[in-house]
C-alpha positions in Angstrom: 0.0 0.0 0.0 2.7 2.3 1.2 5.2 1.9 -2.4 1.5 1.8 -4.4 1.7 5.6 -3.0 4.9 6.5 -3.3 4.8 5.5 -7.1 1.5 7.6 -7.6 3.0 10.5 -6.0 5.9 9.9 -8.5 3.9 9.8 -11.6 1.8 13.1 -10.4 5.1 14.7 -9.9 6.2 14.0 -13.4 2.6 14.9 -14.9 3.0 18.2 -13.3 7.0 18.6 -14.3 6.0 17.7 -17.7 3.4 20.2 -18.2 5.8 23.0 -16.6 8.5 22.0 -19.2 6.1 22.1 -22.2 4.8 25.7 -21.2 8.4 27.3 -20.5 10.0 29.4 -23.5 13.5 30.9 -23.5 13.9 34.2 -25.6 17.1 35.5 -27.2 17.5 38.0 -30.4 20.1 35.6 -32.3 18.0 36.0 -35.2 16.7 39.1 -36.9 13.2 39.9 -36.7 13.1 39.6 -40.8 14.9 35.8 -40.7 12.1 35.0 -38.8 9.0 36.5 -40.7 10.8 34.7 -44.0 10.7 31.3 -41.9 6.9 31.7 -40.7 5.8 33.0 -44.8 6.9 29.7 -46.1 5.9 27.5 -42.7 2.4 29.4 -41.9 0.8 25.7 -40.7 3.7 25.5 -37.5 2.4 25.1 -34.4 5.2 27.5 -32.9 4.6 30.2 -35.4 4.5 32.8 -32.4 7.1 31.7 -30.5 9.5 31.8 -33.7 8.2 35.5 -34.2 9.1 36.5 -30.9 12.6 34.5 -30.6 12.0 32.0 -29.0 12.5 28.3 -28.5 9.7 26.0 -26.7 9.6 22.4 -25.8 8.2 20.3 -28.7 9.5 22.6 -31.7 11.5 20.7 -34.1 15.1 21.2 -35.0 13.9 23.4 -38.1 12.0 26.1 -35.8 14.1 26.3 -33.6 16.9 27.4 -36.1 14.2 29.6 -37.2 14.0 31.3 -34.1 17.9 31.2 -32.8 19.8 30.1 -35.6 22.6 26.8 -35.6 24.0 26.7 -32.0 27.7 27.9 -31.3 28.3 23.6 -30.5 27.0 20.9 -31.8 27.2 17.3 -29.8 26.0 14.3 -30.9 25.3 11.3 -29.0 27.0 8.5 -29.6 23.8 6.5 -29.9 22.5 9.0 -32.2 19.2 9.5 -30.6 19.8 12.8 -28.7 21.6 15.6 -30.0 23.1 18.9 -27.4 23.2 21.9 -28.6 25.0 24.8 -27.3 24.2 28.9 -27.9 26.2 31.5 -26.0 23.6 34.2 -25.5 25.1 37.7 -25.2 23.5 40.2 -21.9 22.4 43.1 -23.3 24.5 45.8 -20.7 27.9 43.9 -20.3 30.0 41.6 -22.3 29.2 38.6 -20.2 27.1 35.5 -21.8 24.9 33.0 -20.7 25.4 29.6 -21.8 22.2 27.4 -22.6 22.4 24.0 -23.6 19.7 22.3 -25.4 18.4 18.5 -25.6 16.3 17.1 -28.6 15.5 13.8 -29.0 15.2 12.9 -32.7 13.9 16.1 -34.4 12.1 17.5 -31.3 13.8 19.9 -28.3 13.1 18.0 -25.7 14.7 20.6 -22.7 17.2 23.2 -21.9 19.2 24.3 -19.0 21.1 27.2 -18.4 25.0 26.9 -17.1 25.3 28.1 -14.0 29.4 27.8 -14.6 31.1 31.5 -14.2 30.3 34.5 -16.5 32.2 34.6 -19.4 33.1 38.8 -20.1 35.8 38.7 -23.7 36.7 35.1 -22.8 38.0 35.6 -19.6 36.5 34.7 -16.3 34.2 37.3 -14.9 35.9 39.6 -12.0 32.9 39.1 -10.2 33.2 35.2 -9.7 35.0 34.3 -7.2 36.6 31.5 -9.2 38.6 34.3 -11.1 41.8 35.2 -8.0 42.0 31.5 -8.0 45.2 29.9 -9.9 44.6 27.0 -12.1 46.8 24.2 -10.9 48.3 22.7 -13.8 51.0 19.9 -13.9 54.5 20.7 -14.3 55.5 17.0 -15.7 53.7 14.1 -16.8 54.1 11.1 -14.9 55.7 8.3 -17.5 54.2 4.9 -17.4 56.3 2.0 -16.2 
């Protein structure tokens, strides 16, 4: 009785986190408005016509819209399976020259998720001052142990 309502506790908590996941959208201008417009006038039956138009990526859009909306990712990965594929957009913030590093997961032709890296803020490739991983030296080793 007891692990009958554990398990229906863990299926209502994936019910819910699946519907929050569907409704959550990400926006970035890595596209121009006019890219866009051009994408949604030759695909007018897409479901994600309005998230395109306003930059941004949803869970569900295929890898076509959301190239529409953000354009090909800074990285590529590929699984070695070939079933899911990671891509990777450095997003510039508007008032610095720090970026924000998203990472995004699709599953055949579909995104699937996305999460954010919460690694250090990158300002002109260099660590941000800010993070306090910056005054830290990186230990690096001064010889290579040989193998005997």
């Amino acid at each position: 009785m007891r692990s009958c309502a554990i398990f229906m506790l863990c299926i209502g908590a994936a019910i819910i986190g699946a519907c929050a996941t569907t409704a959550m959208v990400e926006t970035a201008n890595l596209t121009t408005p006019e890219s866009r417009q051009a994408y949604i006038a030759s695909n007018p039956a897409s479901p994600n016509t309005q998230h395109i138009k306003n930059g941004e990526i949803a869970a569900g859009m295929s890898i076509e819209e959301v190239i529409a909306s953000w354009g090909t990712p800074n990285v590529y990965i590929n699984s070695r399976a070939g079933k899911m594929e990671h891509w990777i957009y450095y997003i510039p913030e508007t008032d610095s020259d720090a970026f924000r590093e998203l990472t995004l997961t699709f599953r055949g032709d579909t995104l699937r998720t996305w999460v954010e890296d919460a690694g250090p803020s990158i300002e002109g490739g260099f660590l941000s001052p800010n993070d306090p991983r910056s005054d830290q030296p990186t230990e690096t080793p001064s010889t290579i142990p040989e193998k005997h």
